[in-house]
N, C-alpha and C positions, 0 to 999 in steps of 0.2 A: 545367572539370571534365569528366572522360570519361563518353561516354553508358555507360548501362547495355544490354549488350547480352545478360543470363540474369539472372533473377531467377527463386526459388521464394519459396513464402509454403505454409508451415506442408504440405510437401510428405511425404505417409506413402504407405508400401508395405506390404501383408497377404500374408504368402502363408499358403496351407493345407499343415499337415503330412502326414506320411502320404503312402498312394498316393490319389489324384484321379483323382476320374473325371468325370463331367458334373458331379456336387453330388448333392445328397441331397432328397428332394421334399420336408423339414420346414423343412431349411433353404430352399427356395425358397419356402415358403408365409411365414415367416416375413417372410422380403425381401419379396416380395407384398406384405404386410400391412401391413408399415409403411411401403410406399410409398404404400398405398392412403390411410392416415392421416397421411400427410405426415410421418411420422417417420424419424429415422436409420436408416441398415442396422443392425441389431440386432448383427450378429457385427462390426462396427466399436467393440462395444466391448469384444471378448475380444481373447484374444492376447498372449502373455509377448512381454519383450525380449530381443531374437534374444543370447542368452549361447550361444553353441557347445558350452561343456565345461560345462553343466549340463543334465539331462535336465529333458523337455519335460513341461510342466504345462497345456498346454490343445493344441485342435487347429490351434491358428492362433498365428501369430509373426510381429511387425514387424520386416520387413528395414528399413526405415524409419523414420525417429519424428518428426513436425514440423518437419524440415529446411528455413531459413531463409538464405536467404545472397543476396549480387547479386556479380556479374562487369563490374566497367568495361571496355569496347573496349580493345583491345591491350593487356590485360593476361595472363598466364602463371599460374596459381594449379594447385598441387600439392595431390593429395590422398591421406592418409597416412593408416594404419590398419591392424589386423591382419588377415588372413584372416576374412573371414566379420563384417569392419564395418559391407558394407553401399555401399562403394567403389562397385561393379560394377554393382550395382542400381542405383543414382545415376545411371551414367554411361549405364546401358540407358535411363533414364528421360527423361533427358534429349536422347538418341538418338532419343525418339520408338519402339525397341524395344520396348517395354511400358507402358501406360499405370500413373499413378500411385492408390494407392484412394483416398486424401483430396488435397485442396492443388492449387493452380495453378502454373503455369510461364510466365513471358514469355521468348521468345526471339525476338532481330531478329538476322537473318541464316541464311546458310546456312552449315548445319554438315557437317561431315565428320567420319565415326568410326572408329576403329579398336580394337576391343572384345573381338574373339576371331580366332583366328587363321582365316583363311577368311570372316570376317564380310563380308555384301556378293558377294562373289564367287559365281557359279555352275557348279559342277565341272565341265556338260560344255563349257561356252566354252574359249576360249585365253586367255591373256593377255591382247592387244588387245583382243579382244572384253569380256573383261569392265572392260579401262580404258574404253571408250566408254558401256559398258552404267551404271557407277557416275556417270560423268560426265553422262550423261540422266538418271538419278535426281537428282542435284543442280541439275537447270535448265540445264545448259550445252548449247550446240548441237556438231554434228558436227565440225564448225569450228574450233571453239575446242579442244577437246579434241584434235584432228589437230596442231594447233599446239603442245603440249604433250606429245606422243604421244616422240618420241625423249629428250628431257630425264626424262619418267618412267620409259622403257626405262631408260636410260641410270645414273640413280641408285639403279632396282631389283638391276643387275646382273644379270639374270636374262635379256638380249638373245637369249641362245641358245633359250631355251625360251619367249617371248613366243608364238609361235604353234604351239607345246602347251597339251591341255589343261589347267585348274589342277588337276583332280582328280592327276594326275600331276607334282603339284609337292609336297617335300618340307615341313614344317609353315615350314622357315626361308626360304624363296623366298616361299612364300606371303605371309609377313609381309613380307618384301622389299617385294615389288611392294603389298601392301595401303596398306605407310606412304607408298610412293612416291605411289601415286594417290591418298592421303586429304591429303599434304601440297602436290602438287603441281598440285592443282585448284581452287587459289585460293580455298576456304572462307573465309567470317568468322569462323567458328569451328571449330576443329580438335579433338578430342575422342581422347586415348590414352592405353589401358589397359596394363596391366602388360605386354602382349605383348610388348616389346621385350626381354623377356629372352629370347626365342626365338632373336635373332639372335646371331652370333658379335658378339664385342669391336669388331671394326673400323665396323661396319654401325651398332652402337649408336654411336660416335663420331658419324655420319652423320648419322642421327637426331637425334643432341641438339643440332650445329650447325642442323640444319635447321630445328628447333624456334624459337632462338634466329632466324633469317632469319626465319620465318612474324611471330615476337610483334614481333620491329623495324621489319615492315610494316604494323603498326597492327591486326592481327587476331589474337585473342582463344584462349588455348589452355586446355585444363583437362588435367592429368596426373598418372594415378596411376602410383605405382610405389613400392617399398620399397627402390630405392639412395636413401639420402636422400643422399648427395654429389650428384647428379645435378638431386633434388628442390632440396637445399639453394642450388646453383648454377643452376639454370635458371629458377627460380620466382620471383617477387615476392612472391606473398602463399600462406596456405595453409590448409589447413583440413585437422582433425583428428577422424575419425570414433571412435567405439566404438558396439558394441553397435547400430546402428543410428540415435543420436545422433550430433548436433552436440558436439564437446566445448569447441571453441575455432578461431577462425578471425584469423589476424592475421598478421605479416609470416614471410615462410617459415624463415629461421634460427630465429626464438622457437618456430614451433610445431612444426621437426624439434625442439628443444631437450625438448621438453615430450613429445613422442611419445615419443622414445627414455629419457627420465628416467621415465616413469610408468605404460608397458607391459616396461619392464623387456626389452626387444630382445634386449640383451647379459646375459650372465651373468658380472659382474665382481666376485662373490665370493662365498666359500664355506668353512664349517667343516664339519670330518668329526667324528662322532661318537667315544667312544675306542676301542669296538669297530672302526671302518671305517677309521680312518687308516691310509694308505698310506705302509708300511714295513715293515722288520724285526724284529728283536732291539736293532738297533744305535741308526737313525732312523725315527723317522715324522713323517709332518705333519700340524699342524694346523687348520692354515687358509691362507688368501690372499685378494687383495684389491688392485682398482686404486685407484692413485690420482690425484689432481695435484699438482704441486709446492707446496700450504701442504697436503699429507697427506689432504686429504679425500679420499673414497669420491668415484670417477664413475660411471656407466654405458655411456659409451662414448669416447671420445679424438677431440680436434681436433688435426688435423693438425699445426697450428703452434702447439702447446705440446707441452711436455714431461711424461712420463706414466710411473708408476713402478708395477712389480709387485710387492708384499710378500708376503713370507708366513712362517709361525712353524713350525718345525720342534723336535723332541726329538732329544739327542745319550743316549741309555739307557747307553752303556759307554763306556768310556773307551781306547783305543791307536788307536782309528780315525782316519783323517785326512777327516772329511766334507767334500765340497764342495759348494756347493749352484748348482745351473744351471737354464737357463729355455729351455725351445726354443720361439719363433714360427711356427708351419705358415697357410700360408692356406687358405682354404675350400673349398681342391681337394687340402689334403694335404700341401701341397711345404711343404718348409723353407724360411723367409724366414729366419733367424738363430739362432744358440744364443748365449745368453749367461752366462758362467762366471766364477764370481767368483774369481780367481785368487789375489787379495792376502787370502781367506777362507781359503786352503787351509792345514792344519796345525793351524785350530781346533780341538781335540777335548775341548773341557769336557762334562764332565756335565751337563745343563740346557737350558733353551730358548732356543732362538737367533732373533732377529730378524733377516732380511732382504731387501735392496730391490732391483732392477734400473731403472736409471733409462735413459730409451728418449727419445735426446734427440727435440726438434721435430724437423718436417719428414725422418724417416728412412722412418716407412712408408707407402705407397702409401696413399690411399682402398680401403677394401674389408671384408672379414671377416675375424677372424684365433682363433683358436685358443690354448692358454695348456697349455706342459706343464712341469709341475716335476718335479725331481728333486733327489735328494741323491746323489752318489757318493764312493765315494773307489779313488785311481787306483793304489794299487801294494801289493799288485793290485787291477785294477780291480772294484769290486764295484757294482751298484745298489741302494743301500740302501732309498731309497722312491723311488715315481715315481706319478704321478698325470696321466692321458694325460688332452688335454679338460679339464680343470681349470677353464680358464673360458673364455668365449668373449666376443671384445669386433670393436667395430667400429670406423673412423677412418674422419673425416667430414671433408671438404674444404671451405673456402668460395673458391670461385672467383673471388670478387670483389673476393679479397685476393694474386688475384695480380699479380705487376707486369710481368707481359705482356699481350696483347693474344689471346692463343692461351688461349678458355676451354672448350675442350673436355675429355674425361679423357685424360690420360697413361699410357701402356702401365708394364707391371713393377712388381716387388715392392717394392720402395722407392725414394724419391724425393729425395733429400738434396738440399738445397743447395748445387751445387758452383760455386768460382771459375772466372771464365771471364777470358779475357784477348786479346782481338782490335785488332790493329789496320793500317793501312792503309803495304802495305808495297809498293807502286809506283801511279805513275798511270797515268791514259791520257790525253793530249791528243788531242782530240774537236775536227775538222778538219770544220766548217760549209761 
């Protein structure tokens, strides 16, 4: 069995609302008092739980709340949650960044963090300077970190401006070189925050092989981030924060499963009121709604199944030719695909129409995707209703299912499965 190399036991954080200044002298008389009588901090026992989108009922709120969990060596553990779960706090805490108000922490080894962009680094240093300077805080000698000094330049990308100052480095170099010298200085435990979305595509690829190298060398990673394709595929086990709670902690597909199903991430269905429905005279629509292949309602789509869009539209008159179509855009806008139900076209009954787009497996990339409907009809071209954003859904990847050896993420908007056909069409005799 693997040691335990991080344990919390009933681990809480307080913070005070408002603007802070030293404290208040009633409040410190009180602390006084009941340390004098060997009783608890009194304001340890106010404080709402930290809910973000409901206003605040005392002057104190738990980023925190009894958080319990242990890390076996060389294990990888993802941590998922919404803005303001309480992630971030955790990972400062465990950083040694800010101490905890209730609860203990055991931690064997040295860790390495990367938490915020410029965390660790000092602006007026260079590069260098502050790889050696992180590498002394961590116990390593001048020596050791010399020895490592080109391999870090080297996978920062950043060689040209290594001896500029970092104040003088862009927020994406910054993280460059931060993940380089937090991964590449041999920590037992490596600790990374969402930052990694700072960096372009290619760099993130980098990153998560690296990751993948660090945990196969028997040393210990904790990762937050909200690609859960990344979480899903890089992670062993995972834990699922709200509210400043523990909600659930167990193998990482189960608890993206559970994240994404019960914060509701995706917006994969919706009815317009009969005032709001988006249309004409002619069509409007009613609703839509994802599904899978036995018609149930999802929340978000696995890659390698197949995933159908529905939705019920009204035909009001009748000589029209409606067509009903779906455009895919990703999270940056571009169109991945329209899809047009062709063999539909020339329907024109009075009444309500059902229909489906089915979106076979393995077509679209891991990522975020967007959802627009439309009814048209083409001669002449008219748009009848349309409903831009409609819903918003995500495609989650499990990497472990694939049947190469190459797990890193794949570039482009869709991924289809295509036939390949190689084969070996001259030799070389090889003269010993």
């Amino acid at each position: 069995m693997s040691e335990i190399v991080i344990k919390t036991e009933n681990l809480s954080k307080l913070y005070r609302l408002g603007v802070v200044g030293t404290g208040t002298i009633s409040h410190d008389l009180n602390r006084w008092w009941a340390r004098v009588r060997g009783k608890e901090d009194p304001f340890l026992k106010v404080g709402q739980e930290n809910v973000r989108d409901q206003a605040a009922q005392s002057d104190y709120v738990w980023s925190l709340r009894d958080i319990n969990f242990e890390v076996p060596e060389g294990e990888v553990m993802g941590i998922v949650g919404k803005n303001g779960a309480g992630k971030s706090t955790l990972l400062k805490i465990l950083s040694r960044i800010t101490s905890p108000t209730t609860g203990e922490i055991k931690i064997k080894g040295r860790i390495a963090s990367l938490l915020e962009v410029g965390t660790g680094f000092h602006p007026e240093l260079t590069g260098r300077e502050n790889i050696y300077l992180n590498g002394a805080i961590m116990g390593m000698t001048k020596a050791e970190v010399k020895r490592k000094m080109d391999e870090i330049v080297d996978f920062s990308g950043v060689s040209a401006y290594v001896d500029t100052p970092v104040k003088r480095y862009s927020s994406g170099m910054t993280v460059r070189l931060g993940f380089a010298v937090a991964a590449h200085l041999e920590p037992e435990i490596l600790i990374i925050d969402e930052v990694l979305a700072v960096g372009d595509a290619e760099f993130q690829k980098k990153c998560i092989g690296k990751m993948k190298d660090v945990a196969n060398q028997g040393r210990t990673v904790l990762f937050v981030s909200h690609n859960m394709t990344a979480v899903n595929s890089l992670c062993k086990s995972c834990m699922y924060l709200k509210n400043g709670r523990i909600v659930s902690i167990g193998e990482a597909s189960e608890i993206v499963n559970e994240y994404l199903s019960s914060e509701n991430a995706s917006m994969t269905e919706v009815t317009w009121s009969e005032k709001e429905r988006p249309g004409d005279d002619v069509v409007t629509i009613h609703s839509a709604r994802m599904i899978d292949s036995q018609y149930n309602n999802i929340d978000y789509v696995k890659m390698d199944e197949k995933f159908g869009i529905e939705y019920i539209y009204e035909v009001h008159k009748p000589g029209y030719k409606p067509n009903p179509n779906i455009h895919i855009n990703t999270s940056k806008g571009e169109l991945a695909f329209v899809g047009i139900e062709e063999s539909h076209s020339g329907l024109s009954e009075v009444g309500l129409h059902k229909t489906t787009m089915w979106v076979p497996e393995n077509l679209l990339n891991d990522g975020n995707y967007s959802v627009r409907l439309a009814v048209d009809s083409y001669n002449p071209f008219i748009v009848h209703a349309e409903a831009k954003d409609a819903m918003y859904f995500e495609v989650i990847e499990n990497m472990n299912k694939r049947n190469h050896d190459f797990k890193r993420k794949i570039g482009g908007v869709v991924r289809p499965e295509l036939q390949w056909e190689s084969n070996i069409i001259s030799y070389s005799n090889i003269v010993k």
